[in-house]
TIRO-2110 file (N, C-alpha, C; in Angstrom, 1 decimal):
// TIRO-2110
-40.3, 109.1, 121.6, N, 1, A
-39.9, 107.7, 121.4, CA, 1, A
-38.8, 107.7, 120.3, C, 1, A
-37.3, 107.2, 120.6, N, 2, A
-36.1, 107.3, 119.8, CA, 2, A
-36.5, 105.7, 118.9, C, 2, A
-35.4, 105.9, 118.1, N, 3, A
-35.6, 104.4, 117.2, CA, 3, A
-35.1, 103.1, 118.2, C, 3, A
-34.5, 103.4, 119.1, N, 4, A
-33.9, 102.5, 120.0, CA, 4, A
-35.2, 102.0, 120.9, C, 4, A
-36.2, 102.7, 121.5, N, 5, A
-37.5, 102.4, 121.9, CA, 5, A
-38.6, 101.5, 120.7, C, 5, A
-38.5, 102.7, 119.8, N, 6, A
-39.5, 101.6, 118.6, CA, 6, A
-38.9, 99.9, 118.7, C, 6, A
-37.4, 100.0, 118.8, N, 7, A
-37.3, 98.3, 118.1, CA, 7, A
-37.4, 97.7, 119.3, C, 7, A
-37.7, 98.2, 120.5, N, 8, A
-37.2, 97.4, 121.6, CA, 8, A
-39.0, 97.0, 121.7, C, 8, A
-40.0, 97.9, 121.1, N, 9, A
-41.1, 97.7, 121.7, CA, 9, A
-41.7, 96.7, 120.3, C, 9, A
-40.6, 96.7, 118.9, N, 10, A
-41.1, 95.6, 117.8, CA, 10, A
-40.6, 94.8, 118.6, C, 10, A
-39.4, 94.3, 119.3, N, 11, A
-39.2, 93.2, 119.5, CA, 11, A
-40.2, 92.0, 121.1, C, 11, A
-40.5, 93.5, 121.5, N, 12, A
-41.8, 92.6, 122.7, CA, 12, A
-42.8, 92.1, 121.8, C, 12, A
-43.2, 93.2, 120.5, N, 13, A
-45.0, 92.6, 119.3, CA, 13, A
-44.4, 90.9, 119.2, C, 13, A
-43.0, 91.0, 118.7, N, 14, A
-42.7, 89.7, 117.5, CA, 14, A
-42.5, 88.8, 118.9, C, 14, A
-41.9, 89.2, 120.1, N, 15, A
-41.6, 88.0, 120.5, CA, 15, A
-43.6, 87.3, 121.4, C, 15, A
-44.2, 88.4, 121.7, N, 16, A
-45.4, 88.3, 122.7, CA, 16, A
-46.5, 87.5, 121.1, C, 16, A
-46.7, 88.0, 120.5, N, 17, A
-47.9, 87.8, 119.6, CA, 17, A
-47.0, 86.9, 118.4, C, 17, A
-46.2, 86.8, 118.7, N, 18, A
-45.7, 85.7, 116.8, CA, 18, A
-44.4, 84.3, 118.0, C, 18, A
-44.5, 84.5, 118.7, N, 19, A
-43.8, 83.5, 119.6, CA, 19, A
-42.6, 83.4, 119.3, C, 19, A
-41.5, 84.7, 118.9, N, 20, A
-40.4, 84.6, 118.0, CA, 20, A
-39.4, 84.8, 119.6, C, 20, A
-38.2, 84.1, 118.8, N, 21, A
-37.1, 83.9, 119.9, CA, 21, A
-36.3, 85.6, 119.8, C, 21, A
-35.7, 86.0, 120.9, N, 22, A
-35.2, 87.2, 121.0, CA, 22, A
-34.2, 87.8, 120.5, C, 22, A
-33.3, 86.2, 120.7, N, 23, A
-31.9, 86.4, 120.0, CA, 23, A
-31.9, 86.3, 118.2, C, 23, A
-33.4, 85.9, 117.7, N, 24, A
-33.4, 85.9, 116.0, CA, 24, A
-33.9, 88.0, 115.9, C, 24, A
-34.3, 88.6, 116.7, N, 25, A
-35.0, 89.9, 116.6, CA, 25, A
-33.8, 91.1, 116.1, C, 25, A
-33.0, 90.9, 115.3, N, 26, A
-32.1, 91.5, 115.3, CA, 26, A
-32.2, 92.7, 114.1, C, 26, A
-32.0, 93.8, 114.1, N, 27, A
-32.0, 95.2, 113.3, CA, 27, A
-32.3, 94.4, 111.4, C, 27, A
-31.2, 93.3, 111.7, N, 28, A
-30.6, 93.0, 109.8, CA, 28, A
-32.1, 92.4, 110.0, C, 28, A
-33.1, 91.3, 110.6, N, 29, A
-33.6, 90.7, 110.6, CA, 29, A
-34.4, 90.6, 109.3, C, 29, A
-34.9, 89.7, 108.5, N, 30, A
-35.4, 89.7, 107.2, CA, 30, A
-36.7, 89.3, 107.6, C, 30, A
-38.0, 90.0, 107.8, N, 31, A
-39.1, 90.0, 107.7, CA, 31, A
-39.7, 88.2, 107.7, C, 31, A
-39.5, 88.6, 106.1, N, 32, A
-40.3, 86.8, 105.5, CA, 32, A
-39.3, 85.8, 105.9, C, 32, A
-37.7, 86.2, 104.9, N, 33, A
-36.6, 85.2, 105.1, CA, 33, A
-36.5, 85.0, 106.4, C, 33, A
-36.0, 85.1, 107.6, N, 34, A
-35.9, 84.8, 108.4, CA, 34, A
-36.6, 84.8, 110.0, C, 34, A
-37.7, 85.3, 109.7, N, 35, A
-38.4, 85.5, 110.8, CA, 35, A
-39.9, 84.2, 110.3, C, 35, A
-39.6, 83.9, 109.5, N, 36, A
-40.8, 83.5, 108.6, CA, 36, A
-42.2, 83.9, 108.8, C, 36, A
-42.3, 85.7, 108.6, N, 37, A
-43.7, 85.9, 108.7, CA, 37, A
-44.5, 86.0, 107.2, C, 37, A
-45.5, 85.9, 107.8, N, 38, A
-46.2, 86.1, 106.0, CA, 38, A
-47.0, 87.2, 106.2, C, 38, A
-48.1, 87.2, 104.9, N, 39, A
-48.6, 88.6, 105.0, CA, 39, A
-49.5, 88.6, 105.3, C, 39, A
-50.8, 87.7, 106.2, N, 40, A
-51.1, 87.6, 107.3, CA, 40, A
-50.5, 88.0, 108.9, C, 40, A
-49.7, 87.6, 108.7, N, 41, A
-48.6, 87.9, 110.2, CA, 41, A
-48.3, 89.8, 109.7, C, 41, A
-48.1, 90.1, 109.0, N, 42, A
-47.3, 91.3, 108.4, CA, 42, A
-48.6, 92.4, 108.7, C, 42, A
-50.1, 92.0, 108.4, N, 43, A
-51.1, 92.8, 109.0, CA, 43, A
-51.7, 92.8, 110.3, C, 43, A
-51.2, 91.5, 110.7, N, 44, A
-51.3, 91.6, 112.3, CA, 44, A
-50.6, 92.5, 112.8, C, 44, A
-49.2, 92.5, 112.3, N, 45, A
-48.0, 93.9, 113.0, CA, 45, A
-48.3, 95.0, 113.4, C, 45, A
-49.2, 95.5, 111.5, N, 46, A
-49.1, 96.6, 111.7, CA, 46, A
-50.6, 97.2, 112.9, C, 46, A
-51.2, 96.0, 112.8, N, 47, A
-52.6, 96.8, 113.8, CA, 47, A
-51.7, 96.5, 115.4, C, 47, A
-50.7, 95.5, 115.6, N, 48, A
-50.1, 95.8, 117.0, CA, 48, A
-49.9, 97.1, 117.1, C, 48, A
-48.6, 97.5, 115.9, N, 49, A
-48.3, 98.8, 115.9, CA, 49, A
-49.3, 100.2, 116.0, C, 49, A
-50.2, 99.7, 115.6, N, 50, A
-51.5, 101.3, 115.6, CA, 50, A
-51.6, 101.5, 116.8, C, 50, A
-52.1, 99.7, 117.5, N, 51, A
-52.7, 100.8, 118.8, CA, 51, A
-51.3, 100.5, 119.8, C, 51, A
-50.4, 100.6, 119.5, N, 52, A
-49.3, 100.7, 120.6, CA, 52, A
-48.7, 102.4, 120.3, C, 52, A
-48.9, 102.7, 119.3, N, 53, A
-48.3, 104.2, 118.7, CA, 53, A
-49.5, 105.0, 118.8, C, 53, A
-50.4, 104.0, 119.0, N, 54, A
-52.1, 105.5, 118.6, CA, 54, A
-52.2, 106.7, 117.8, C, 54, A
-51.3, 106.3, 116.9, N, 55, A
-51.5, 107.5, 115.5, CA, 55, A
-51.8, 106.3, 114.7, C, 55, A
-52.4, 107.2, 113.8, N, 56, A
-53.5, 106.2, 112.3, CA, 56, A
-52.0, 106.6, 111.3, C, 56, A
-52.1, 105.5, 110.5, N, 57, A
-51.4, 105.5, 109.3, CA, 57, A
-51.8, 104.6, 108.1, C, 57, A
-51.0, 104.6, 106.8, N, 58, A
-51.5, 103.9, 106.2, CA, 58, A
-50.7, 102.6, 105.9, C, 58, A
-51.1, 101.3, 106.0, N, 59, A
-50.4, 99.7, 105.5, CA, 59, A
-49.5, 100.3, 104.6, C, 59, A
-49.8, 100.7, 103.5, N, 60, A
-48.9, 101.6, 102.1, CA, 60, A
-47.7, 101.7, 103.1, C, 60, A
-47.3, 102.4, 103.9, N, 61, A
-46.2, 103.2, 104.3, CA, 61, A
-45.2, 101.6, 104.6, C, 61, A
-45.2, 100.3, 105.1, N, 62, A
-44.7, 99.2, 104.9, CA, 62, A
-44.8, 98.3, 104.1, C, 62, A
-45.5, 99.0, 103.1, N, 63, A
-44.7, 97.7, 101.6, CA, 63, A
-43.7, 97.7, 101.4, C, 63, A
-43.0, 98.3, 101.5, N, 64, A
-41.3, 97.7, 101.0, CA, 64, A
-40.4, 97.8, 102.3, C, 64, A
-40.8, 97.6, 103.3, N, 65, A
-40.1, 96.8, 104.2, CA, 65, A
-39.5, 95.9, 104.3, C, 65, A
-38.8, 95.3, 104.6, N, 66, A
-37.5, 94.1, 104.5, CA, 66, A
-37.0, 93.5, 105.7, C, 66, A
-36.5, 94.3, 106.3, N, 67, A
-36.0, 94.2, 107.6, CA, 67, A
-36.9, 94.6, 108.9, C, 67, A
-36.2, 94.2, 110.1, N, 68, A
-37.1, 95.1, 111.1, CA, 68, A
-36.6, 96.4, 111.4, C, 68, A
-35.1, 96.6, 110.7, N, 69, A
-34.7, 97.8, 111.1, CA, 69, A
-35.7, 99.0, 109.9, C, 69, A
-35.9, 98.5, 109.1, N, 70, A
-37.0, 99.4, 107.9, CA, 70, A
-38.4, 99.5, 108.6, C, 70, A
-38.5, 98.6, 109.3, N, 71, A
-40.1, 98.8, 109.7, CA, 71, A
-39.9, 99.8, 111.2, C, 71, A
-38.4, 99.6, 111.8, N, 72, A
-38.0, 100.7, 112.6, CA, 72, A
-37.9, 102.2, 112.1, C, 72, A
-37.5, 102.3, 111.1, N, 73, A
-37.6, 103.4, 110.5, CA, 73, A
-38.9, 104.3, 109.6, C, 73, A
-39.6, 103.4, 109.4, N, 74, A
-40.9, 103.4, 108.7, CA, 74, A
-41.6, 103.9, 109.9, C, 74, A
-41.6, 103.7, 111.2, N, 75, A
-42.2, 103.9, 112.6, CA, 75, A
-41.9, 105.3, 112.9, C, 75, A
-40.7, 105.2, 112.8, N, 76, A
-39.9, 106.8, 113.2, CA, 76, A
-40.4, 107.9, 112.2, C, 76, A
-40.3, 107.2, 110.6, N, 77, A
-41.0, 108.8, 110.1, CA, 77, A
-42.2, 108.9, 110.0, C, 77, A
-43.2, 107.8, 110.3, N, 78, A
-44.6, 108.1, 111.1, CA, 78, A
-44.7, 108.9, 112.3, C, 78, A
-44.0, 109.0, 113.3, N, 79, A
-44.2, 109.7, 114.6, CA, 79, A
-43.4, 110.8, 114.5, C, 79, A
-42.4, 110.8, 113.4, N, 80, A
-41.4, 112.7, 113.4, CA, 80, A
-42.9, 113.4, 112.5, C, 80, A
-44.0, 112.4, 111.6, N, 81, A
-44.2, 113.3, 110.8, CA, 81, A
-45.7, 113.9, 111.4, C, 81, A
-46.4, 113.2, 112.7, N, 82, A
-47.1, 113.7, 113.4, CA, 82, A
-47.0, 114.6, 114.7, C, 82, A
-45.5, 115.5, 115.1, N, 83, A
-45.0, 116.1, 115.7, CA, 83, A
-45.6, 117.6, 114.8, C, 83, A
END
């Protein structure tokens, strides 16, 4: 799975489970500012993401997330670092 697959499969989580429009799902996208998720919403993500990736990780690894392109990247060196 390339980074181009992770964001396309964040952008099915945000738009299927958070009811977010497709055209706001963009790389710059700002988490809180603009997506208005909170951190309720922000632990819902990450358990979409567990069982959609089926590797365990730790919440830690997205605290300082910001964007969805960071939480794209945060995805990517979870899955380069279980290869």
């Amino acid at each position: 799975m390339d980074k181009k697959d992770i964001f396309e499969q964040l952008q099915k989580i945000l738009e299927k489970e958070f009811g977010l429009d497709l055209e706001k799902l963009v790389p710059e996208a700002r988490l809180y500012e603009d997506l208005s998720l909170d951190s309720i919403d922000a632990v819902d993500l990450i358990v979409n993401l567990k069982s959609l990736l089926q590797v365990q990780f730790s919440p830690e690894v997205f605290k300082s997330v910001k964007t969805l392109q960071d939480v794209v990247d945060a995805v990517d060196s979870i899955l380069n670092a279980k290869k």
